[in-house]
N, C-alpha and C positions, 0 to 999 in steps of 0.2 A: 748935552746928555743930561737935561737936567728939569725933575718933576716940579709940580707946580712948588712955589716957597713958603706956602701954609703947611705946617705941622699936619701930623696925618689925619684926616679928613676922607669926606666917602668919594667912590672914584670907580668908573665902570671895570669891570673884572676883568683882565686879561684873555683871549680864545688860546686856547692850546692846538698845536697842527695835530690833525689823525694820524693815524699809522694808517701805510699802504700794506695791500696784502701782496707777498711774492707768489709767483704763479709755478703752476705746479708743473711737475716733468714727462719726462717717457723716458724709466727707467727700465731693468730689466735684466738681474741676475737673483744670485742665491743668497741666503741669508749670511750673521757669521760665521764666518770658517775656518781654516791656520789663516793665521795671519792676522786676525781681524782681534784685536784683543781688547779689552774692558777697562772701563776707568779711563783717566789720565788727568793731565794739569789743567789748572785753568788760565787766565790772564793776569798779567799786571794791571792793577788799576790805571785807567787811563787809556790804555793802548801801545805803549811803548818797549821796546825788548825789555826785559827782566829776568828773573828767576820763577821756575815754576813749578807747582808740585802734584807730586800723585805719579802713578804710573805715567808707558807709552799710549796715547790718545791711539781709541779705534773709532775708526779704520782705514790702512791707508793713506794718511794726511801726512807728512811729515812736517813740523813746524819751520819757519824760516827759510820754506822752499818757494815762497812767493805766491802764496796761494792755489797751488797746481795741485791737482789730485793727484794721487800715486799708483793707483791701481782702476783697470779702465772697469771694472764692476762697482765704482763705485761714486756716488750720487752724492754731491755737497746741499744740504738744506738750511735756509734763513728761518729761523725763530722770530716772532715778536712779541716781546715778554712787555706784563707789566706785573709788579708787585706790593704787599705791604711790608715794609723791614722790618716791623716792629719782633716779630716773634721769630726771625731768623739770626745766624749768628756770620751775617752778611752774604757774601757771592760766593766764595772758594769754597771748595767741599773741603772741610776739617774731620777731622777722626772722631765719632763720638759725638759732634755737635751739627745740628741742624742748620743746614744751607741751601741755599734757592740751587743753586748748580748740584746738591746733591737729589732736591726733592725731584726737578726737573728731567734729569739724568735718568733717575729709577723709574719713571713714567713713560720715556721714551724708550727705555729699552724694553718693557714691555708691551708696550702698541707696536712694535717694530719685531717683538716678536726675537729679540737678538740675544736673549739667554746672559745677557749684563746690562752694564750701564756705558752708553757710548759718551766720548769725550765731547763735550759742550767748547767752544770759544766764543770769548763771549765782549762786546765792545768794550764794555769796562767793569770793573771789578768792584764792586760796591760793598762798602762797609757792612756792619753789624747795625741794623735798623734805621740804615738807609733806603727808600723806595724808590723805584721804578716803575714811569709811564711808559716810556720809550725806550727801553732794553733791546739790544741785537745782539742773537748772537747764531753760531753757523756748526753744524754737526757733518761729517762722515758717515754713511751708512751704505751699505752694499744697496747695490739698486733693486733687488728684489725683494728684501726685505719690503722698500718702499713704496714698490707697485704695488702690493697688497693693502695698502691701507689709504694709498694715495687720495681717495675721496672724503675720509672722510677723520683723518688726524686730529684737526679741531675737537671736532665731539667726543672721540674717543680719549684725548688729554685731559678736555675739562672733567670727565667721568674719574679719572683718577687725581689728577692735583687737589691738594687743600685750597683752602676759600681765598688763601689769602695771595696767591700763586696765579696765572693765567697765561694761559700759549693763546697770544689774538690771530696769528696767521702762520703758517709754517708752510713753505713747498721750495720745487727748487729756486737755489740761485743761481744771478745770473755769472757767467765764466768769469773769473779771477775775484772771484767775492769772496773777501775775509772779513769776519763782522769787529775784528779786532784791529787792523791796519789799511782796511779800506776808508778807514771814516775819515773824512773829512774834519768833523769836529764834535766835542758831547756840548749837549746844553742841561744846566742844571739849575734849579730852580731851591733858593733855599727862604721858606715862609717863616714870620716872625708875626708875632701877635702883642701888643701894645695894651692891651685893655687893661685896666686897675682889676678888673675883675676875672682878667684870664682868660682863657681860649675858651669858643666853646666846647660842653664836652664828648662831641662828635668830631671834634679836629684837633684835640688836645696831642693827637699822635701824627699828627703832619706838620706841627709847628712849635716853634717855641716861644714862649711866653717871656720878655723882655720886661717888665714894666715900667719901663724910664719913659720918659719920651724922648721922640728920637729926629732930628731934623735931616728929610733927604734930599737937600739941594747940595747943604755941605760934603754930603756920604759920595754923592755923583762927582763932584770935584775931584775931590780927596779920589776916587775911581780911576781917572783918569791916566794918573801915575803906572798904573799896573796895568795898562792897553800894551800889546806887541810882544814882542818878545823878550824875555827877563829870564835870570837867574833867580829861581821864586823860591831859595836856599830860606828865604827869612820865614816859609808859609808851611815847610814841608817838612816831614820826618823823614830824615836822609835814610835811604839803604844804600848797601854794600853795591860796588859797579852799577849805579844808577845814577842818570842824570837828573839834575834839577830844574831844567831849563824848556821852559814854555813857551807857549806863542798864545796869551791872552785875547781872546779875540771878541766880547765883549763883556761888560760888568757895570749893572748898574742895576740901579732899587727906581722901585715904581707901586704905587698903593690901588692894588684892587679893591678895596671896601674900605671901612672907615676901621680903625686900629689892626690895619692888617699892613705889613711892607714887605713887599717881595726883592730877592736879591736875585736878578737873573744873569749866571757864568754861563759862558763858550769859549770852549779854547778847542783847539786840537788835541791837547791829551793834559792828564791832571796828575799831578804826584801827590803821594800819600797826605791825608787832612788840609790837602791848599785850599780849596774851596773853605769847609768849614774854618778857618784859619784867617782866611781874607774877610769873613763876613763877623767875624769876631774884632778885628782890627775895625773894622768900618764901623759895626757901632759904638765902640768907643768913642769916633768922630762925632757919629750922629746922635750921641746924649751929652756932646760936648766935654768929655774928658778929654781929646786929644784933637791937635786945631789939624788942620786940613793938610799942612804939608808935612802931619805926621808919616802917611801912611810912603810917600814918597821917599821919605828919609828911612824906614822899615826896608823898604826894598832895594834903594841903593848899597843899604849896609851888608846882606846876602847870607845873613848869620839869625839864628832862631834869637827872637826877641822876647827874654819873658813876658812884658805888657802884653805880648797878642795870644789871646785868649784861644782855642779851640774850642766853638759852643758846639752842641749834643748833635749826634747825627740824626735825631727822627723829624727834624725840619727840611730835610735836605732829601731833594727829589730828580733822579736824573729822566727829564723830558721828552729829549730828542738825542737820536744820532743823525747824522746827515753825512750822505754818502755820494760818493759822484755817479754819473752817468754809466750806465754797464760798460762801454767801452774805455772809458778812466780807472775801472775799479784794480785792474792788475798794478798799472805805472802808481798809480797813489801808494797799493800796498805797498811795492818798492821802496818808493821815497817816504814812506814813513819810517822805514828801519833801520834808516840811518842813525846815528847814535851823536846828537847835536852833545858840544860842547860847549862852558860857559862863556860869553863875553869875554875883553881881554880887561876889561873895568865898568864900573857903572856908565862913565862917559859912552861907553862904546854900547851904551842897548839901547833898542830902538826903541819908538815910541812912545 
């Protein structure tokens, strides 16, 4: 897992996968009515059970019922969001401050016609000036509401979202779709820029400006250590009944152009600042302040380690979710909601 061993250098750009678009339904009742109520919570970062806030989610949904609808009027729809985070105050709708799940929400319930704002879930919960290419996430709405607009959602969102905001596809999903515990796994992509002279200033907000130089043979090494499954206690800002414990499932930097080094994460779910946390540890490696089986010895200890840095979130861009086959997508939900507990010691984690 390991790039060429020249210092960064120019190097063909990475392709990014498309988003697929979900296909749309044949639905068919009335709009909101009793029962169908406005607002609600959004997700734990990551994917994994948590705490959550706001009102009860309309309509119809009840959470941690396995992805089943609750009411036969009503129509489960896949989003696929991309965004800029620079000018939002991240994913969850907060009081008073502007959020993609809040700008989102007020847009849907007016093309839906639904007299609020329906509860959004969303696959992961993204920081304050974190972006998104690859955003999923999956709403409730009575199915008549939906028939009326069902041709033509698209156009009628981007008409209302701001510039910086985008619904690429939206229709139904398919049975037992949760865009929060069906996933398979997020991948996140976090850019660093190397030049003495700084990003340019059309990407100054998708990256961050590092100016050390940075070696990534060492960085992929050093990577290594944090493949599988871990107690990633040393990466993350603990909360109250949450677990710390991941399943890393790839990590490692690779140089699309010359003074550019990308750090590409997948796990199956992430806990608060591990990503930006892990990529902060690793350049330390990679400007050679810290040798390689630093970051090993970080993770077996399982305890927040002042040296590791958390660098800025507007480098940091979540790409893809990947989800199984429609027929996987119920049993996944399932087995994601179990609630893993840590190793019995460092000895005992894999990978």
């Amino acid at each position: 897992m390991t790039t060429s061993r020249a210092r960064l250098s120019s190097r063909t750009a990475a392709s990014r996968p498309g988003q697929g678009a979900p296909a749309a339904s044949e639905p068919g009742s009335a709009a909101c009515g009793p029962g169908w109520e406005v607002g609600g919570p959004g997700s734990e970062t990551g994917g994994l059970p948590g705490s959550t806030e706001g009102t009860e989610p309309c309509p119809g949904f009840l959470p941690g019922d396995g992805g089943q609808l609750q009411r036969p009027d009503a129509v489960r729809l896949r989003l696929d969001v991309s965004y800029d985070g620079s000018g939002f105050h991240g994913w969850a709708r907060q009081p008073g401050l502007r959020t993609v799940q809040q700008v989102i929400e007020d847009a849907l319930g007016l093309v839906l016609g639904l007299g609020g704002a329906p509860a959004l879930t969303v696959a992961g919960r993204t920081d304050a000036g974190v972006h998104a290419r690859g955003q999923v996430a999956h709403v409730d709405v009575p199915s008549g509401s939906w028939e009326q607009v069902r041709q033509t959602p698209v156009r009628r969102l981007a008409r209302l979202l701001p510039a910086d905001v985008r619904v690429h596809a939206i229709g139904a999903a398919a049975e037992g779709f949760d865009a929060r515990f069906s996933a398979l796994w997020r991948r996140y992509i976090y850019r660093v820029c190397t030049d003495p002279a700084g990003p340019e200033p059309l990407r100054r907000h998708d990256m961050l400006w590092y100016p050390r130089q940075i070696d990534l043979p060492p960085m992929n090494d050093a990577a290594g250590a944090c493949l599988g499954e871990h107690d990633f206690a040393a990466f993350c800002r603990r909360r109250e009944g949450a677990t710390t414990v991941r399943e890393l499932l790839r990590l490692e930097w690779s140089q699309p152009a010359p003074w550019i080094a990308e750090a590409t994460v997948a796990a199956d779910a992430f806990c608060h600042n591990m990503v930006r946390a892990l990529v902060g540890a690793m350049l330390t490696v990679g400007d050679g302040s810290r040798p390689v089986s630093w970051l090993a010895q970080v993770v077996a200890a399982g305890v927040r380690d002042p040296a590791v840095h958390v660098v800025p979130p507007h480098g940091l861009c979540l790409e893809e979710v990947r989800y199984p086959a429609a027929a996987g997508l119920s049993s996944r939900a399932q087995l994601t909601r179990r609630v893993r507990q840590p190793a019995a010691g460092p000895a005992d984690l894999p990978g």
